[in-house]
N, CA, C and O of each residue as an XYZ file, in Angstrom:
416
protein
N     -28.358      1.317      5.274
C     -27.269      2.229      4.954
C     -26.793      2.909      6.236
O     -27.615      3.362      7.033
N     -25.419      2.991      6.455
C     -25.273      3.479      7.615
C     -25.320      5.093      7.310
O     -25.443      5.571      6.182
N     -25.199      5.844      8.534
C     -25.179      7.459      8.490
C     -23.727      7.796      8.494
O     -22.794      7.071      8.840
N     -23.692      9.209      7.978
C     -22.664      9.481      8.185
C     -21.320      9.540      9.440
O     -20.111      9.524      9.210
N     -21.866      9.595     10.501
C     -21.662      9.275     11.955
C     -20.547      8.015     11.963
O     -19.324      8.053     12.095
N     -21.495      6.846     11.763
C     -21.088      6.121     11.501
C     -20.258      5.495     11.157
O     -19.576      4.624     11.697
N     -20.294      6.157      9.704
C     -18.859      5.764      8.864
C     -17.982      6.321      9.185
O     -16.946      5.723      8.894
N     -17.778      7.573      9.860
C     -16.492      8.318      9.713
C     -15.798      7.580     10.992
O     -14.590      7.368     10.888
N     -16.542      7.117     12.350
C     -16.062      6.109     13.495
C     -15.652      4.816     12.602
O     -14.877      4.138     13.277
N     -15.783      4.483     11.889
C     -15.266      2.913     11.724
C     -14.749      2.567     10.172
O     -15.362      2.777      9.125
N     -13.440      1.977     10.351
C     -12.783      1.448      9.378
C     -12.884      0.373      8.868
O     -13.435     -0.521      9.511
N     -12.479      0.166      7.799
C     -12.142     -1.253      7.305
C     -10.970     -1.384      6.503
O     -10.681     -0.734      5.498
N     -10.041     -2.704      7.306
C      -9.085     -2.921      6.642
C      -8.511     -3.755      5.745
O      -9.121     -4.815      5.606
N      -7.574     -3.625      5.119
C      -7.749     -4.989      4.023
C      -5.874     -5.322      3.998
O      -5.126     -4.348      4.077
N      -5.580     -6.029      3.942
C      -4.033     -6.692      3.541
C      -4.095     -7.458      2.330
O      -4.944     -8.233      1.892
N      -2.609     -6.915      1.744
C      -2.264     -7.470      0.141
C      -1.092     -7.984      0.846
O      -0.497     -7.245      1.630
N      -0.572     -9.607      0.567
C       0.200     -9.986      0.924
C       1.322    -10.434     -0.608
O       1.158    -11.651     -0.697
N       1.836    -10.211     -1.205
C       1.941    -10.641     -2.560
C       3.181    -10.954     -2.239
O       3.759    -10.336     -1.345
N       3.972    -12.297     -3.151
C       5.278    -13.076     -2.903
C       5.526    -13.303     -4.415
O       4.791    -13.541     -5.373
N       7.062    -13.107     -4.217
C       7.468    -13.207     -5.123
C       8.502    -11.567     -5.677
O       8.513    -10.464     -5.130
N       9.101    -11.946     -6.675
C       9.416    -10.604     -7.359
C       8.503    -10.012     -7.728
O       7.757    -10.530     -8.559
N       8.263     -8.752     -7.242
C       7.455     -7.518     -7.861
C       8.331     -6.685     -8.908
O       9.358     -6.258     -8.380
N       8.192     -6.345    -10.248
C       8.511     -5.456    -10.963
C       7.618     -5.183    -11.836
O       6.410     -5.403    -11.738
N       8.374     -4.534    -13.004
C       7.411     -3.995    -14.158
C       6.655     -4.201    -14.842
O       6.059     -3.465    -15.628
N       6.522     -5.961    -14.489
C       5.288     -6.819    -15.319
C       4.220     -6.993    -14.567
O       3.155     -7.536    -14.856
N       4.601     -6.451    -13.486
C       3.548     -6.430    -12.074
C       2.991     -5.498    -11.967
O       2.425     -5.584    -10.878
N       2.709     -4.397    -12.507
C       2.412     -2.946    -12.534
C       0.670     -2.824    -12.617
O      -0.178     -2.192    -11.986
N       0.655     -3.649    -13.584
C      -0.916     -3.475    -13.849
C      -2.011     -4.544    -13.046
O      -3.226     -4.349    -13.019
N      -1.350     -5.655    -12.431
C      -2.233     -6.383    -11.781
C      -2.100     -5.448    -10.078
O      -3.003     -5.235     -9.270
N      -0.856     -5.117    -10.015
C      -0.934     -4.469     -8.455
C      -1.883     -3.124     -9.217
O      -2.963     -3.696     -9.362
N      -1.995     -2.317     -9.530
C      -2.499     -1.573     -9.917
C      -3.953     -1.660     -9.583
O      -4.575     -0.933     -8.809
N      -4.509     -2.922    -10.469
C      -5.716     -3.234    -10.336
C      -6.398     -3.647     -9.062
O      -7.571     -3.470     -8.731
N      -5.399     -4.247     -8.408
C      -5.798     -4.965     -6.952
C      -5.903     -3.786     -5.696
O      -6.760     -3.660     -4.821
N      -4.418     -2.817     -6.042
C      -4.628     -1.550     -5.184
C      -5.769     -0.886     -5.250
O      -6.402     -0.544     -4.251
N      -6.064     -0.689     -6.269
C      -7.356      0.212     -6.925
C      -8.507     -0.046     -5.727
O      -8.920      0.579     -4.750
N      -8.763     -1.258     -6.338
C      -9.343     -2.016     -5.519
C      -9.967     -2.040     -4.295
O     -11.112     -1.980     -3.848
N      -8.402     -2.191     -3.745
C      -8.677     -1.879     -2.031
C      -8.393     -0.746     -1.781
O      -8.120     -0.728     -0.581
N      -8.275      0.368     -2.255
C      -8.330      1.336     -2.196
C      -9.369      2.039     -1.710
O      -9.605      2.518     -0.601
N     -10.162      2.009     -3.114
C     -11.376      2.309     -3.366
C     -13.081      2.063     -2.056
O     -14.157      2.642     -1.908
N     -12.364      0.878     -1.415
C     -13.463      0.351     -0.213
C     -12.765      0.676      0.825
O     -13.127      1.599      1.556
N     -11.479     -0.144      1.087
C     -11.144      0.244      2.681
C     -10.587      1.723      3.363
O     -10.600      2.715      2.633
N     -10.306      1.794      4.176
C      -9.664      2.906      5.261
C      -8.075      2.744      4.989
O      -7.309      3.577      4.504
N      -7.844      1.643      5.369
C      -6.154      1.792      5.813
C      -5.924      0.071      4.453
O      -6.674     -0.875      4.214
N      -5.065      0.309      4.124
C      -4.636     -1.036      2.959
C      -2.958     -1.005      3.746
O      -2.064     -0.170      3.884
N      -3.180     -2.362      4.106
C      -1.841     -2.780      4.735
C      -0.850     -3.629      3.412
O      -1.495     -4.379      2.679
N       0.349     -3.519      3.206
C       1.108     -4.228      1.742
C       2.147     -4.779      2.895
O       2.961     -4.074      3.493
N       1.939     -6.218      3.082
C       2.607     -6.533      3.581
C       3.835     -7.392      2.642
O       3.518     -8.137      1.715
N       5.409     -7.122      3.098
C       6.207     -7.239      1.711
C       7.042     -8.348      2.481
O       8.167     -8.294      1.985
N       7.023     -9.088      3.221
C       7.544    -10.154      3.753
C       8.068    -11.261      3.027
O       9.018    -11.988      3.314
N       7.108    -11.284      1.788
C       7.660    -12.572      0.793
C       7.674    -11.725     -0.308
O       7.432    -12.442     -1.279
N       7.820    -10.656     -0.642
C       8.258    -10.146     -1.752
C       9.247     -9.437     -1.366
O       9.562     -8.948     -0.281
N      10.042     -9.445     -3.161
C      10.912     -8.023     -3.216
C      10.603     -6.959     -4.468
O      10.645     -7.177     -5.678
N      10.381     -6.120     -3.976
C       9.878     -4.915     -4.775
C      10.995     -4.515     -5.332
O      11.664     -4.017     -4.427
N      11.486     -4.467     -6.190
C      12.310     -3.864     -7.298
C      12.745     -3.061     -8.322
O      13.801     -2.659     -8.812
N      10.943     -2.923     -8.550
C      11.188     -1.829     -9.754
C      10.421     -0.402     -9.126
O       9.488     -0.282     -8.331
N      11.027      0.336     -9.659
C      10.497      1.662     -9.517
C       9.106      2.134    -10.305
O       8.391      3.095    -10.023
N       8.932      1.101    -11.446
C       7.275      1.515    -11.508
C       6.375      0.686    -10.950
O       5.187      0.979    -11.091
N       6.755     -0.577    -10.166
C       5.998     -1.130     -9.008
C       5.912     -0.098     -7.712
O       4.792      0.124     -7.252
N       7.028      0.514     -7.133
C       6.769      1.316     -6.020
C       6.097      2.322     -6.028
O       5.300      2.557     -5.120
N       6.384      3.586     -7.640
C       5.285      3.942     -8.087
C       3.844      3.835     -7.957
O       3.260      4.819     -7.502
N       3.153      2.784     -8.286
C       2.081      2.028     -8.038
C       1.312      1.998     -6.594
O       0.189      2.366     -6.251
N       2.500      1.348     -5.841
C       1.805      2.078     -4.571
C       1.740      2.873     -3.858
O       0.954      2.862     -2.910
N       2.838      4.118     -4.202
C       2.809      5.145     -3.906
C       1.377      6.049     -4.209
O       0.779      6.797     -3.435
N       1.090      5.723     -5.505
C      -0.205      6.286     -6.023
C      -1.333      5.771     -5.457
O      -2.203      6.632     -5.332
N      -1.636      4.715     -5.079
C      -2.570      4.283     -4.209
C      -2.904      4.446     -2.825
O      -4.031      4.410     -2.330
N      -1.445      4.690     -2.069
C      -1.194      5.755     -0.622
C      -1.938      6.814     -1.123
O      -3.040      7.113     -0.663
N      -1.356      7.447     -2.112
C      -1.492      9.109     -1.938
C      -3.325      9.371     -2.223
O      -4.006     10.347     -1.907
N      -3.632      8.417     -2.751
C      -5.147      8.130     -2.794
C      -5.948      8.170     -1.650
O      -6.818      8.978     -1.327
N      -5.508      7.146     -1.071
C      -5.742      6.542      0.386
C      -5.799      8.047      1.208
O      -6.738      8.507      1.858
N      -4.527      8.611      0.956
C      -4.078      9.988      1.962
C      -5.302     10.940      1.657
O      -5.844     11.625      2.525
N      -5.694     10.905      0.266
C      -6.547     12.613      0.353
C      -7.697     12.387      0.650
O      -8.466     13.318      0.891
N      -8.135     10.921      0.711
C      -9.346     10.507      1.834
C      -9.448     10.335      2.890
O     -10.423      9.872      3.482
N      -8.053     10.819      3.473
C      -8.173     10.084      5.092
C      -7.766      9.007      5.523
O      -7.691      8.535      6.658
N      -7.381      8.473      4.060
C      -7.022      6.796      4.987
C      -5.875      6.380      4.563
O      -5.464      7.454      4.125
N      -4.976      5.586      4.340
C      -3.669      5.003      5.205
C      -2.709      4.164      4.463
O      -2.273      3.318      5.244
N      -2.275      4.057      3.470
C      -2.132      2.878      3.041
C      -0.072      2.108      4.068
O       0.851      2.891      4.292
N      -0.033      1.237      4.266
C       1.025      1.212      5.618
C       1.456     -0.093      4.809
O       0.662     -0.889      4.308
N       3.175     -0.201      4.755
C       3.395     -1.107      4.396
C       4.680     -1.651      5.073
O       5.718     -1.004      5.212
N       4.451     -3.031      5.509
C       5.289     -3.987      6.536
C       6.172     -4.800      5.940
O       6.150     -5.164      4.764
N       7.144     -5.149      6.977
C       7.917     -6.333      5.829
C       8.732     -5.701      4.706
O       8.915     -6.349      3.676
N       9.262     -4.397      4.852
C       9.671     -3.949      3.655
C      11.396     -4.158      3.702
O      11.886     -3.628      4.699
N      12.173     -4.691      2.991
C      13.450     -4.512      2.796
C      14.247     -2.854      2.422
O      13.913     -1.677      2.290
N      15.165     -3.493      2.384
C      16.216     -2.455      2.480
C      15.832     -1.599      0.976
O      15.633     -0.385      0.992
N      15.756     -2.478     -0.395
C      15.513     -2.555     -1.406
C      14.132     -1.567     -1.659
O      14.181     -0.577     -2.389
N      12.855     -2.013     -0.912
C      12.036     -1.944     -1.249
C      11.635     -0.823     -0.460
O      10.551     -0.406     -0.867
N      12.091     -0.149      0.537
C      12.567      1.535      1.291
C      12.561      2.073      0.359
O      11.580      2.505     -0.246
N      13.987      2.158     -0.001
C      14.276      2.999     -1.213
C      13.712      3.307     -2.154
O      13.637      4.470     -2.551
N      13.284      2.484     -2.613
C      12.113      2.458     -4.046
C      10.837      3.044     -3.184
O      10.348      4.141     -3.456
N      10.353      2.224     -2.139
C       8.908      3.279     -1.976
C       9.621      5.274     -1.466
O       9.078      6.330     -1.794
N      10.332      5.180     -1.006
C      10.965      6.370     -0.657
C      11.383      6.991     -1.779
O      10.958      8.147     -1.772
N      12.085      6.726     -2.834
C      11.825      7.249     -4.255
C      10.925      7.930     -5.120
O      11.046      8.851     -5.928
N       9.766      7.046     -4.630
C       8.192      6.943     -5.353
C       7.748      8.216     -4.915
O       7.223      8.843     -5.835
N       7.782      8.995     -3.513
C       6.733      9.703     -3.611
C       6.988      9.724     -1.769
O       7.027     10.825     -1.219
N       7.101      8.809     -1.169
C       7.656      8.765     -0.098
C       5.390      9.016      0.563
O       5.183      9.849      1.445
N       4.639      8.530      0.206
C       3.126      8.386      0.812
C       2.615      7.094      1.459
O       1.669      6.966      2.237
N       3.310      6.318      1.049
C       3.378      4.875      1.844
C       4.186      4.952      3.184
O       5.365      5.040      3.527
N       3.038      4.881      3.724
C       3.892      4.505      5.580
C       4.784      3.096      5.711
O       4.297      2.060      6.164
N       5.809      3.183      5.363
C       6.755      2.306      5.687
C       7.071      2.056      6.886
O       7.910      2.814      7.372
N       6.385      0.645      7.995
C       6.926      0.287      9.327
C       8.852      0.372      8.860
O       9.547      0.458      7.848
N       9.045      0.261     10.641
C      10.582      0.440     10.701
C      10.818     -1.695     11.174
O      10.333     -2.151     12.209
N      11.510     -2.470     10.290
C      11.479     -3.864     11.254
C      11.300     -4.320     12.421
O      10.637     -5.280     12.813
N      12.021     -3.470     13.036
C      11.668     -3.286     14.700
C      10.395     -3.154     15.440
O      10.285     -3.704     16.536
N       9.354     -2.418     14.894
C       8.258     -2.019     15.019
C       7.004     -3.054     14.415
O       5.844     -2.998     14.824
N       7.443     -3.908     13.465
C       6.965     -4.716     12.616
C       6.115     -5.760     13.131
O       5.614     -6.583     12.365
């Protein structure tokens, strides 16, 4: 078991790469998967390169899993995001670190 020391020096990260349309039928498997990586890693990267996020209770979703991430300290950062899928996480709650393309 490591010490506390330890853990607080070192992260672990995890990437959700998901393709395809994301919406409202998607709610409960992203849900489950965020949870997920939530729950173990430091920083959860959503990389949105082959998706488009669409619905507002998908962005929801990971907004709630950021803001999770946030009151532990850790990160949730998401890349690859469209114009579309800004808005909606910026809607949500605005706790998801949205890269800028440029930066990407």
């Amino acid at each position: 078991m490591l010490d506390t020391a330890t853990q607080a020096d070192s992260w672990l990260t995890a990437t959700l790469r998901p393709a395809g349309i994301i919406d409202r039928d998607d709610t409960d498997r992203l849900r489950d998967v965020l949870g997920a990586l939530a729950a173990s890693a430091s920083l959860v990267v959503v990389d949105l390169e082959a998706a488009a996020l669409r619905s507002p209770a998908a962005a929801a979703v990971i907004d709630d899993a950021a803001h999770g991430l946030e009151r532990r300290g850790g990160c949730l950062l998401c890349v690859g995001a469209d114009d579309g899928a800004r808005r909606a996480l910026a809607t949500a709650g605005g706790h998801a670190v949205v890269l800028d393309g440029a930066a990407a």
